[in-house]
Backbone as JSON Lines, residues from 0, in Angstrom:
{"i":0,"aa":"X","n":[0.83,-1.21,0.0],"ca":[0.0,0.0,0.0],"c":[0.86,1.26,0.0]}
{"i":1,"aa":"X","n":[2.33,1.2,0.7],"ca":[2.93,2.51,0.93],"c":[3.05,2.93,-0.89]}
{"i":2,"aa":"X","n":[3.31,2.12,-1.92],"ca":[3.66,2.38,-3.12],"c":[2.34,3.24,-3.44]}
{"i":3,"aa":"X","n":[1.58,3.23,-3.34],"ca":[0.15,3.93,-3.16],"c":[-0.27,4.96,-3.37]}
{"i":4,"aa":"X","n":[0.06,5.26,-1.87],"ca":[0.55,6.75,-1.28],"c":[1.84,7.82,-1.84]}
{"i":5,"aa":"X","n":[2.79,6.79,-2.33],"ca":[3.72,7.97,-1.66],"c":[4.22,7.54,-3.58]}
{"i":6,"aa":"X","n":[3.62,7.02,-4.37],"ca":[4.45,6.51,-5.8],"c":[4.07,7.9,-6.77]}
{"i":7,"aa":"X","n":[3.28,8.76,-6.17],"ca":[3.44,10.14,-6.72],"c":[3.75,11.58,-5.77]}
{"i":8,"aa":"X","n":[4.06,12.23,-6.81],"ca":[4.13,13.68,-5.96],"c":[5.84,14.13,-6.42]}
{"i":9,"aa":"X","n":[6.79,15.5,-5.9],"ca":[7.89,15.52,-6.68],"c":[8.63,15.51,-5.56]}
{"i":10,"aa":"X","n":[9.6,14.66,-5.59],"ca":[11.03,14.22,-4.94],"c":[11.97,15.65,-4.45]}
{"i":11,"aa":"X","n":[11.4,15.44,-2.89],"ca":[12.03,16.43,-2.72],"c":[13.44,16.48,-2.01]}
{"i":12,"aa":"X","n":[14.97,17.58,-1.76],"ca":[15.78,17.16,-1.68],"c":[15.76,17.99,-0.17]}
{"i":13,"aa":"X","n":[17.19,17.49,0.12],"ca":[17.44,18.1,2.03],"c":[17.39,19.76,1.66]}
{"i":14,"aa":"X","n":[17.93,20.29,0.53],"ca":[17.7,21.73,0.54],"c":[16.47,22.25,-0.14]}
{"i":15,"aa":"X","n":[15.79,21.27,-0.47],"ca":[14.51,21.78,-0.5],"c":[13.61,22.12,0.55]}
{"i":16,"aa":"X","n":[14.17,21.29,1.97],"ca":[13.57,20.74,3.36],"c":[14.08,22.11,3.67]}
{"i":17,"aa":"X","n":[15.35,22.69,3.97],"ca":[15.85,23.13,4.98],"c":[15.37,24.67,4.28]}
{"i":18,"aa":"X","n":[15.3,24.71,2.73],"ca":[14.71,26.2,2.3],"c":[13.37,26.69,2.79]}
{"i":19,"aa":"X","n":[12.53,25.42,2.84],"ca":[10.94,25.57,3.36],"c":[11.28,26.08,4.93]}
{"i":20,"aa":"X","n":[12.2,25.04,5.66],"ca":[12.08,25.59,7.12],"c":[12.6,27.06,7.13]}
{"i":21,"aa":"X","n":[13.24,27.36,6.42],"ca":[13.65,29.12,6.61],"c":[12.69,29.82,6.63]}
{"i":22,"aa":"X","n":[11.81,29.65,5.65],"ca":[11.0,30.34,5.07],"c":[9.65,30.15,6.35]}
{"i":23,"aa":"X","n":[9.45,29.29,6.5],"ca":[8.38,28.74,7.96],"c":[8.85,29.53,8.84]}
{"i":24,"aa":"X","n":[10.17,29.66,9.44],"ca":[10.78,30.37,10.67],"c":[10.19,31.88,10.58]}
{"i":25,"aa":"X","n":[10.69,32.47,9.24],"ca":[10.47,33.95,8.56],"c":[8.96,34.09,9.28]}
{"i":26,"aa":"X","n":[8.45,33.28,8.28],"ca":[6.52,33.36,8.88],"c":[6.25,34.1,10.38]}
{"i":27,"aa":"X","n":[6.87,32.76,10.65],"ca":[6.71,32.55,12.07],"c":[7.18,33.75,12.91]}
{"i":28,"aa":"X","n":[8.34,33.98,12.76],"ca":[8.87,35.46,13.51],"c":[7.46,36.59,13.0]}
{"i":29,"aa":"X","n":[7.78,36.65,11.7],"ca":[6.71,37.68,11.06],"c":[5.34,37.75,12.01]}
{"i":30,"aa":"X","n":[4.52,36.61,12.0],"ca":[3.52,36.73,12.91],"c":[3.43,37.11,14.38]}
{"i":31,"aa":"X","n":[4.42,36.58,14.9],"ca":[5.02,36.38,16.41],"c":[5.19,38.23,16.34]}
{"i":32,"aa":"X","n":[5.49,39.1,15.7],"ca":[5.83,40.56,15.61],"c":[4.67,41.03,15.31]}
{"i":33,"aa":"X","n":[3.73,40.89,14.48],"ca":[2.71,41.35,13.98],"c":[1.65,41.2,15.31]}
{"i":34,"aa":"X","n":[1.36,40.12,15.46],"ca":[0.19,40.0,16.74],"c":[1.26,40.05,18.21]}
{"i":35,"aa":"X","n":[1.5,41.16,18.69],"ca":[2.42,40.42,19.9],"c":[1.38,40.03,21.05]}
{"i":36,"aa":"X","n":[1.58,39.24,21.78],"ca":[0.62,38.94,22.95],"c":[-0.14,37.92,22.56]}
{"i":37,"aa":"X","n":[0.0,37.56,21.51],"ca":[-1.46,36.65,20.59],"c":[-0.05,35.31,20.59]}
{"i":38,"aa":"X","n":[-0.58,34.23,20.59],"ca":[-0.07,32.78,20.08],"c":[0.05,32.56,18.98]}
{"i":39,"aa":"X","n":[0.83,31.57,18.12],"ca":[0.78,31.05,16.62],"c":[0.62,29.31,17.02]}
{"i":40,"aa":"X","n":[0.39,29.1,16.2],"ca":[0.57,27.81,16.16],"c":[0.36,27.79,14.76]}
{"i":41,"aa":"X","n":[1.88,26.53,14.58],"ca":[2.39,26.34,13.41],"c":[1.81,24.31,12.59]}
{"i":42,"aa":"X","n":[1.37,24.33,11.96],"ca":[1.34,22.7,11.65],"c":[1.38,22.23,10.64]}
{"i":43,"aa":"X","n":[2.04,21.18,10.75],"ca":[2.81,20.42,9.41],"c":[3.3,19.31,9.6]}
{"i":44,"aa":"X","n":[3.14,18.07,8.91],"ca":[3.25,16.53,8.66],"c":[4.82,16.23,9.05]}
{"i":45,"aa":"X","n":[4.77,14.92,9.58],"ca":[6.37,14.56,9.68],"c":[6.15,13.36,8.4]}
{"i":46,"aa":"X","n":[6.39,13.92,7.12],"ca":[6.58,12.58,6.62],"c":[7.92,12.17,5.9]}
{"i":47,"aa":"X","n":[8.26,10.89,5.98],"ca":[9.53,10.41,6.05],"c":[9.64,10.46,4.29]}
{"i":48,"aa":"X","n":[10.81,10.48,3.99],"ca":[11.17,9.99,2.48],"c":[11.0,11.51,1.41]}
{"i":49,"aa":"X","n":[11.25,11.15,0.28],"ca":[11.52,12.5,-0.81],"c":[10.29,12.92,-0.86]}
{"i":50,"aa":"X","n":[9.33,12.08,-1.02],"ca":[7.82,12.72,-1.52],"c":[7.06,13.07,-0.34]}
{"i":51,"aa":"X","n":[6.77,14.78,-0.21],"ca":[6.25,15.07,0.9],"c":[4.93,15.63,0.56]}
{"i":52,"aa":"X","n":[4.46,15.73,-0.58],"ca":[3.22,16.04,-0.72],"c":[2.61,15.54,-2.03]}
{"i":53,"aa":"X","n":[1.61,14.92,-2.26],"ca":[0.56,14.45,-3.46],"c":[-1.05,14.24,-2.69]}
{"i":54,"aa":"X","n":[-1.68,13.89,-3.86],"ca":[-2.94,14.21,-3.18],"c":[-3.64,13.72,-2.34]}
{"i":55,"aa":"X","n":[-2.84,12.31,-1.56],"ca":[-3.42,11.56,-0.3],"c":[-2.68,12.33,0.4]}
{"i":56,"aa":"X","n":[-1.49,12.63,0.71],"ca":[-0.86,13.14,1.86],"c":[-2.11,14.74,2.19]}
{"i":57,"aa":"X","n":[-2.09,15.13,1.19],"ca":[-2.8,16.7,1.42],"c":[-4.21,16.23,1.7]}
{"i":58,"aa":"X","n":[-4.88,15.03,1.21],"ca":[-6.34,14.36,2.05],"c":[-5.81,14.39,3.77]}
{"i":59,"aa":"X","n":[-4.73,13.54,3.98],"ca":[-4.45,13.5,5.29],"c":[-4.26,15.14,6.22]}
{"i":60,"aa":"X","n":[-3.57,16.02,5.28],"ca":[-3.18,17.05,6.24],"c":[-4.6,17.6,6.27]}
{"i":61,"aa":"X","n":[-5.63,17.44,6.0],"ca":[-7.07,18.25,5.43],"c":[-7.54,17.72,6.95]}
{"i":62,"aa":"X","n":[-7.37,16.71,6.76],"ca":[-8.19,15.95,7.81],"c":[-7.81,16.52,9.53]}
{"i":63,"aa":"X","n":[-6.42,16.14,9.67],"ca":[-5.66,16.61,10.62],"c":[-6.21,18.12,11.21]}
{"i":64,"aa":"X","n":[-5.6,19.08,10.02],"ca":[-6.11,20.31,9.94],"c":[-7.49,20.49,10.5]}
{"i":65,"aa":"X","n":[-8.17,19.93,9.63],"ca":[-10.05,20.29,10.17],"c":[-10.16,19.63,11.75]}
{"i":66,"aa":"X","n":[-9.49,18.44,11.99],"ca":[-10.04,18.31,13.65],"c":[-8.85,19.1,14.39]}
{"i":67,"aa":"X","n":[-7.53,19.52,14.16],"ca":[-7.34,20.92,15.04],"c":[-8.17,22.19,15.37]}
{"i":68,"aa":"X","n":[-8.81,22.36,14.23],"ca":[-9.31,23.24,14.02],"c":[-10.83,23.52,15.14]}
{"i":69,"aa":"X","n":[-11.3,21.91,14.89],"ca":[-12.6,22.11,15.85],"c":[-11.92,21.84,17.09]}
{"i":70,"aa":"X","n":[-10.78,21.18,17.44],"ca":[-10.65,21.58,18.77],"c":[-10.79,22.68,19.1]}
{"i":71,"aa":"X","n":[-9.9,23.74,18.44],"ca":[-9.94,25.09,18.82],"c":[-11.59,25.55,18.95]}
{"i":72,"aa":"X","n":[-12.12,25.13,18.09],"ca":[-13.28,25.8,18.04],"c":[-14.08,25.49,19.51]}
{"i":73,"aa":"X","n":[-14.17,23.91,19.78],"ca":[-14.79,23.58,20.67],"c":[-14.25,23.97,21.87]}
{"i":74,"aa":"X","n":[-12.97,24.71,22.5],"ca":[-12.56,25.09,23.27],"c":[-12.34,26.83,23.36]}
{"i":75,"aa":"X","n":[-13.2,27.2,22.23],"ca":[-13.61,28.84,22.26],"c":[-12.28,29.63,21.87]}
{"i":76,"aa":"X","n":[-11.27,28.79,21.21],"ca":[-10.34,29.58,20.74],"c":[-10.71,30.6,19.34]}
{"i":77,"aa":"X","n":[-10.23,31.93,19.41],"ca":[-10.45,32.4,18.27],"c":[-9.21,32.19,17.58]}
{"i":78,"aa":"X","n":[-9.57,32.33,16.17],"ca":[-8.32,32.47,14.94],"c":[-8.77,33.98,14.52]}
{"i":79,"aa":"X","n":[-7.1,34.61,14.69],"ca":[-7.49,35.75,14.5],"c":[-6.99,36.31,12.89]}
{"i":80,"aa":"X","n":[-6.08,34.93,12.71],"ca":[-5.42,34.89,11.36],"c":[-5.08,33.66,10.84]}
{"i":81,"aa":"X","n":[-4.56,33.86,9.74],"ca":[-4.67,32.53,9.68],"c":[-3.75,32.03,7.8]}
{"i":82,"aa":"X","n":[-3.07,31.23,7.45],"ca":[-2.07,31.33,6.14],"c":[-1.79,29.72,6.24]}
{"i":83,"aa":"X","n":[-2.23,29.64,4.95],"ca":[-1.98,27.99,4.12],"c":[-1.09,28.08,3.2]}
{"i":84,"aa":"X","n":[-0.11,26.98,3.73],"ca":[0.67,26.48,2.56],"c":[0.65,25.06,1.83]}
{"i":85,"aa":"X","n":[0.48,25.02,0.54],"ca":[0.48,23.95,-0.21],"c":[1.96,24.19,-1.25]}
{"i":86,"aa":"X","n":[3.04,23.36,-0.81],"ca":[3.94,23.02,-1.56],"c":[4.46,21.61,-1.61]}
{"i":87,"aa":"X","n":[5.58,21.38,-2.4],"ca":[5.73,20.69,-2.74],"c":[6.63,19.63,-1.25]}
{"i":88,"aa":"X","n":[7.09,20.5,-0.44],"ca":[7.56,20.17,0.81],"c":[6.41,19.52,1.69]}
{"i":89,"aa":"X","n":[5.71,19.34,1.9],"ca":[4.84,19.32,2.12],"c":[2.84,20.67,2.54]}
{"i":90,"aa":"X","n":[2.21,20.14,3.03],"ca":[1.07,21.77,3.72],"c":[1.66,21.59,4.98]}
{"i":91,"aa":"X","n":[1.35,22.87,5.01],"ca":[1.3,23.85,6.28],"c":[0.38,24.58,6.9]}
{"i":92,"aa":"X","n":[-0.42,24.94,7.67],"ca":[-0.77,25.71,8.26],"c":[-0.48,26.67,9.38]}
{"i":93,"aa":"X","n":[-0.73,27.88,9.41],"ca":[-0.19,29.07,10.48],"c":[-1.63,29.75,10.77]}
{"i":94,"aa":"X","n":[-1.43,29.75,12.26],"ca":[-2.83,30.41,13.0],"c":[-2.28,31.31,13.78]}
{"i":95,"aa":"X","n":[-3.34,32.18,14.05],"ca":[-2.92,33.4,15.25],"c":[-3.86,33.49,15.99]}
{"i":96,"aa":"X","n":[-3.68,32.55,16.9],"ca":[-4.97,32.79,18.16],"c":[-4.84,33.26,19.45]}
{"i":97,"aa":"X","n":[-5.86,33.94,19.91],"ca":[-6.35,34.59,20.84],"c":[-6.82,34.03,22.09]}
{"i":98,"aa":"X","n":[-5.77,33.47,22.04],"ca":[-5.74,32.61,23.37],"c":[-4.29,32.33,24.09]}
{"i":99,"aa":"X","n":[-4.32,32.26,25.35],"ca":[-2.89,31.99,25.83],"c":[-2.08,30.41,25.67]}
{"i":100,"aa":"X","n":[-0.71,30.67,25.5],"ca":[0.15,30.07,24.83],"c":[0.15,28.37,25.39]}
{"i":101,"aa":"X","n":[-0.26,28.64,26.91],"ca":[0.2,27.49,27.39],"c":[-0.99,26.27,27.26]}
{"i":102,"aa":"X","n":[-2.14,27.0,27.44],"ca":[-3.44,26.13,27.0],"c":[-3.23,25.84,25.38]}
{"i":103,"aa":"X","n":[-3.27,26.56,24.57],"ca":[-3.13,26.26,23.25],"c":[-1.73,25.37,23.02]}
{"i":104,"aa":"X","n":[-0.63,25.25,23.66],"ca":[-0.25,24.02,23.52],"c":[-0.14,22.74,24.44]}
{"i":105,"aa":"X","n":[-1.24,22.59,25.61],"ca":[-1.94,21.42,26.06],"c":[-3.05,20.99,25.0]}
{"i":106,"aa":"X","n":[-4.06,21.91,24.31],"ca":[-4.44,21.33,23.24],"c":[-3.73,20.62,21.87]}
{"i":107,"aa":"X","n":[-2.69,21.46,21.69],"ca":[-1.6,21.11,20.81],"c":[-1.49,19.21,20.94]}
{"i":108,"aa":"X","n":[-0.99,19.63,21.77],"ca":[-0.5,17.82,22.6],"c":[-1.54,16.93,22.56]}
{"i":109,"aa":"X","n":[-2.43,17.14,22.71],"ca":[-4.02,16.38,22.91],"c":[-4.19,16.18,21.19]}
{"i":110,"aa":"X","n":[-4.12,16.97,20.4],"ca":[-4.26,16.93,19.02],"c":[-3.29,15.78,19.07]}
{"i":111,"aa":"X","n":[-2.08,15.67,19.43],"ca":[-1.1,15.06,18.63],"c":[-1.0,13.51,19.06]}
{"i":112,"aa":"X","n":[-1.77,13.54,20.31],"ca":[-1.64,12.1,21.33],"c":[-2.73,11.52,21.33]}
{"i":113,"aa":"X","n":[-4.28,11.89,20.79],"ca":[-5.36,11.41,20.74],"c":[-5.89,11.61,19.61]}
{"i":114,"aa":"X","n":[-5.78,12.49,19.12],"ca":[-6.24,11.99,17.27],"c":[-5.33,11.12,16.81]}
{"i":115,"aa":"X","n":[-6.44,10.23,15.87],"ca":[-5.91,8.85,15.16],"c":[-4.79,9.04,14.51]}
{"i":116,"aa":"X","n":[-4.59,10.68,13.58],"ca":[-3.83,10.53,12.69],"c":[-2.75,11.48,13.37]}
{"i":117,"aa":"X","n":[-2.88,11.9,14.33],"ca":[-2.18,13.25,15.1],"c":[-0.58,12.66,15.35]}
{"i":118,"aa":"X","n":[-0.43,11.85,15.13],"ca":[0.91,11.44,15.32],"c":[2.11,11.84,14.32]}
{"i":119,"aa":"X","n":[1.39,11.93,12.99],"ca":[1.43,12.28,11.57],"c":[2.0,13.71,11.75]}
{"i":120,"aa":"X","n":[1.56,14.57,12.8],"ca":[1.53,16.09,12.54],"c":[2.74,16.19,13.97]}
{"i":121,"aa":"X","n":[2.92,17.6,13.8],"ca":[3.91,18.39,14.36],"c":[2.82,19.5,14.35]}
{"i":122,"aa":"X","n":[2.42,20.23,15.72],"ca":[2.06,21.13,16.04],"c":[2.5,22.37,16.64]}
{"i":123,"aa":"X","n":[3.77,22.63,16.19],"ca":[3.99,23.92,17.35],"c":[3.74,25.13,17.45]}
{"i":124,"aa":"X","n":[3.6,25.48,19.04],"ca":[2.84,26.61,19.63],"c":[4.03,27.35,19.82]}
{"i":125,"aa":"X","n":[4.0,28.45,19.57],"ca":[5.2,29.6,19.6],"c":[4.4,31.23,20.51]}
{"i":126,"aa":"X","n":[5.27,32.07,20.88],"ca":[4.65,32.98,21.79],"c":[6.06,33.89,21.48]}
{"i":127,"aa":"X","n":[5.67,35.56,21.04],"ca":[6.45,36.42,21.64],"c":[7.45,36.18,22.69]}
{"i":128,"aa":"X","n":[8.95,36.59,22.83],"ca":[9.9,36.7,23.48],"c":[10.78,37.71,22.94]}
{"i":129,"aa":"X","n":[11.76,37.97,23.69],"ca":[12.82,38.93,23.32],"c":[13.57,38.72,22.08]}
{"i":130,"aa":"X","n":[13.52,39.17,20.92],"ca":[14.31,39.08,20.17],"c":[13.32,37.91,18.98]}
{"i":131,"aa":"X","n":[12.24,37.46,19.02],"ca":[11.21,37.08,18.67],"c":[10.21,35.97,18.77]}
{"i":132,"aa":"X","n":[10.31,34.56,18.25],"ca":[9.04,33.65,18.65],"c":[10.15,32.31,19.35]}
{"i":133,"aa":"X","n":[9.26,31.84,20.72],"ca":[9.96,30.63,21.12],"c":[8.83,29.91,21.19]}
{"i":134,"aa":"X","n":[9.08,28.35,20.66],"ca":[8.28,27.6,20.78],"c":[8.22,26.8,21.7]}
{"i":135,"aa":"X","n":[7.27,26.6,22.54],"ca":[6.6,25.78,23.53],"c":[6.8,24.46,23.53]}
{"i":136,"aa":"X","n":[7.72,23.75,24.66],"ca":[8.12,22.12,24.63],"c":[7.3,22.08,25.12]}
{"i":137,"aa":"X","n":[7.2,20.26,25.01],"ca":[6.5,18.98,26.16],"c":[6.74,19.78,27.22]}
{"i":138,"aa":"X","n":[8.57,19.14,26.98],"ca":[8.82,18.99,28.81],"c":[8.68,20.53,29.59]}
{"i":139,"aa":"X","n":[8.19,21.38,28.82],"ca":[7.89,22.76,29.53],"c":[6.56,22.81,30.47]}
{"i":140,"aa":"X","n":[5.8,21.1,30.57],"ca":[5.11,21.16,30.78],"c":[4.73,20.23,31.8]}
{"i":141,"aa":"X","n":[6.2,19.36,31.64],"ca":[5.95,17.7,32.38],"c":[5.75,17.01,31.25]}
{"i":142,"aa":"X","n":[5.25,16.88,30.29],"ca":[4.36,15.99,29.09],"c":[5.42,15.22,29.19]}
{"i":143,"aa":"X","n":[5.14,14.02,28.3],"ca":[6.42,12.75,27.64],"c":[6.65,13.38,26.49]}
{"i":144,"aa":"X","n":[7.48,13.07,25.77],"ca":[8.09,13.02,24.73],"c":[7.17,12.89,24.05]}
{"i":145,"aa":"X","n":[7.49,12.78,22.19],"ca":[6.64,11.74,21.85],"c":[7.28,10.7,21.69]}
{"i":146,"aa":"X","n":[6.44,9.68,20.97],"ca":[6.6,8.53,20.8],"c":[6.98,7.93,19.26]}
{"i":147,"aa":"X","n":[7.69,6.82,18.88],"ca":[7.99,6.27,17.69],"c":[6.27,6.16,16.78]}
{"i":148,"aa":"X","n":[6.62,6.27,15.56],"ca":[4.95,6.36,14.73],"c":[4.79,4.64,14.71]}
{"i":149,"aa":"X","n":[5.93,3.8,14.64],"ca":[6.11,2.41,14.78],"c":[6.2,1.56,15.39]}
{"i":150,"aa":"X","n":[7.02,1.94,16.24],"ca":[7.47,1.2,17.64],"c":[7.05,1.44,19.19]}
{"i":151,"aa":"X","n":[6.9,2.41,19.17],"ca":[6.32,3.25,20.72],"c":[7.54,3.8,21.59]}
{"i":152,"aa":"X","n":[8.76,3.22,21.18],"ca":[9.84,4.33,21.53],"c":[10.17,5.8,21.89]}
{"i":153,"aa":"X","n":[11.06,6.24,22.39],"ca":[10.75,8.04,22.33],"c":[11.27,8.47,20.88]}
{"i":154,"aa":"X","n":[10.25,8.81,19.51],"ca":[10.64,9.06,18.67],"c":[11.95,9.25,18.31]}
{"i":155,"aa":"X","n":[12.53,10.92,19.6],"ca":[13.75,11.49,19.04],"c":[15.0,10.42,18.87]}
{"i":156,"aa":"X","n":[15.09,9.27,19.77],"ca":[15.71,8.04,19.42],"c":[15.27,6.98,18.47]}
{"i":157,"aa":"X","n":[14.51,7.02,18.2],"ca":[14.34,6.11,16.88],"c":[14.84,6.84,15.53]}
{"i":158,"aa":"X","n":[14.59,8.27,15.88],"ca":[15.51,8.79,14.44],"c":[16.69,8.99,14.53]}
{"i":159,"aa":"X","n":[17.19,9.34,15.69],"ca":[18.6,9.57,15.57],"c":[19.19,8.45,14.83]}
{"i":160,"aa":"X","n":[18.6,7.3,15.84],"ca":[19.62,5.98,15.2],"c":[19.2,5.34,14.46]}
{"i":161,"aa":"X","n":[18.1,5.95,13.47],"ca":[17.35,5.7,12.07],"c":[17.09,3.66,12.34]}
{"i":162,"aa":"X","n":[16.37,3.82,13.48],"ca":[15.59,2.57,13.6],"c":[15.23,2.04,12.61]}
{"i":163,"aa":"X","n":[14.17,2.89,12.21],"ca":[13.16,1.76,10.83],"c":[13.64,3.0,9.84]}
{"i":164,"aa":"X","n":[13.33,1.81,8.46],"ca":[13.61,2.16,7.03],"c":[12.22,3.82,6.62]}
{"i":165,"aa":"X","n":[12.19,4.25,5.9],"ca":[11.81,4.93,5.16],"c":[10.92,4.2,4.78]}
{"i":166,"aa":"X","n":[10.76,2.95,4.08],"ca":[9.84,2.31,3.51],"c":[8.86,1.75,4.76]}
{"i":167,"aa":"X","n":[9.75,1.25,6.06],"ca":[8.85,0.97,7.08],"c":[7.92,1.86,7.46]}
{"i":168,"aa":"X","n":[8.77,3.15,7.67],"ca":[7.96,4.45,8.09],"c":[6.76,4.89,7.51]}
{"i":169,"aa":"X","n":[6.72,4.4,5.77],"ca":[5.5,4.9,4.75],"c":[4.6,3.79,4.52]}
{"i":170,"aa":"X","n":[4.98,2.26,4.81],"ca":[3.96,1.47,5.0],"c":[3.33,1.96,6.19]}
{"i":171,"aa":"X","n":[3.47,2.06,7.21],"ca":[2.6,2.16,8.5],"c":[2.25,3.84,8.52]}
{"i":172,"aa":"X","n":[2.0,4.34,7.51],"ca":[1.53,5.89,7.31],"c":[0.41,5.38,6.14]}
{"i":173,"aa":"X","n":[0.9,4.96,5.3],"ca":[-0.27,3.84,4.38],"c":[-1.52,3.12,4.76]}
{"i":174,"aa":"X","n":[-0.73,2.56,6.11],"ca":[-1.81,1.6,6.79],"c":[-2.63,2.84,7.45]}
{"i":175,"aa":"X","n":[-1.79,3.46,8.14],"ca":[-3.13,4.87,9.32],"c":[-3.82,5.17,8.14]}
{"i":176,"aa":"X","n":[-3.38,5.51,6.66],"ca":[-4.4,6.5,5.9],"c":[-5.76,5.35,5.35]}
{"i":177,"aa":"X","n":[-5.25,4.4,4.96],"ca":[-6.12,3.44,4.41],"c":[-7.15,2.95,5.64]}
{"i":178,"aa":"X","n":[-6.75,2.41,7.22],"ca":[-7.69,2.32,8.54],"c":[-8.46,4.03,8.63]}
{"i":179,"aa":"X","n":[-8.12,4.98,8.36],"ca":[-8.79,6.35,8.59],"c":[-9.71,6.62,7.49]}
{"i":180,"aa":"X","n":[-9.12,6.29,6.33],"ca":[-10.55,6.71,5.2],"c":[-11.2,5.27,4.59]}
{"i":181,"aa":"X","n":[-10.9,4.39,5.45],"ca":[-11.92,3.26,5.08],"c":[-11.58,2.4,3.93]}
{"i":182,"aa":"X","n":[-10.23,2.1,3.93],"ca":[-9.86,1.62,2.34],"c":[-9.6,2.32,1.18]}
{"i":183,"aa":"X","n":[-10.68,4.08,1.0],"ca":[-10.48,4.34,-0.03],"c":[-9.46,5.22,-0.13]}
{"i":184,"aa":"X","n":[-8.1,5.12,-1.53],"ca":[-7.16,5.73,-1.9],"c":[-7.51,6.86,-1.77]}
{"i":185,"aa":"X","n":[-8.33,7.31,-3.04],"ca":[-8.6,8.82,-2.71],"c":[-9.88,9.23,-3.36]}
């Protein structure tokens, strides 16, 4: 099934990765200056391998996206702004809500540890500081780590020491998308 998913879309390279994150950071300061006092929260897919976006992956970030979204909603957060990215790096989303930093990333965490597919995503909550946006850890909070998408490990060690293959990593991203939309591709 991972051939599936991931056998289209355009091959992307480490400086294609590391140009997008510049450009995310930029955002990110940018907003963090623009609203001061206001939160961002930043979100975007961890997916393994060259192809970071085609049109199941962007079904998945849709999905992701829309139940962040009603969390916020159902917890009376406003969006006071708000900027989508669709590239080839993968989507993105950037919010500016009106709510304080530290609740919006206990929801963060809850997105990422109890939605089905939330494991998939990277949520971070960022807040005004001196000199511009710092983003909000776990352990700023007590939280655990996270966890391996495969194994249940503490992720940041399963990548360091590149545990599982790339191909392992996109079969069992295959399997969440195919158990989440019911079999159908797309």
């Amino acid at each position: 099934m991972a051939e599936d998913i991931f056998s289209t879309g355009e091959p992307q390279t480490i400086d294609d990765v590391l140009a997008n994150k510049d450009e995310r950071v930029a955002l990110q300061q940018s907003l963090v200056a623009k609203y001061p006092g206001r939160t961002v929260v930043a979100l975007k897919m961890n997916i393994p391998g060259p192809i970071k976006n085609n049109d199941a992956l962007e079904k998945l970030f849709k999905a992701g996206e829309g139940q962040l979204r009603s969390m916020m909603t159902q917890h009376q957060y406003v969006i006071i702004d708000d900027e989508h990215w669709d590239r080839p790096t993968g989507s993105e989303a950037f919010y500016v809500v009106d709510m304080k930093a530290d609740l919006v990333k206990k929801l963060a965490v809850s997105f990422e540890d109890d939605f089905t597919l939330g494991r998939l995503f990277d949520a971070d909550v960022l807040m005004g500081s001196d000199g511009g946006a710092r983003a909000l850890s776990r352990t700023n909070f007590g939280l655990p780590a996270r966890t391996c998408l495969v194994c249940g490990r503490p992720a940041k060690d399963c990548a360091r020491s590149r545990r599982h293959s790339v191909t392992e990593l996109q079969a069992h991203i295959a399997d969440m998308y195919t158990a989440y939309f019911g079999g159908q591709l797309l």
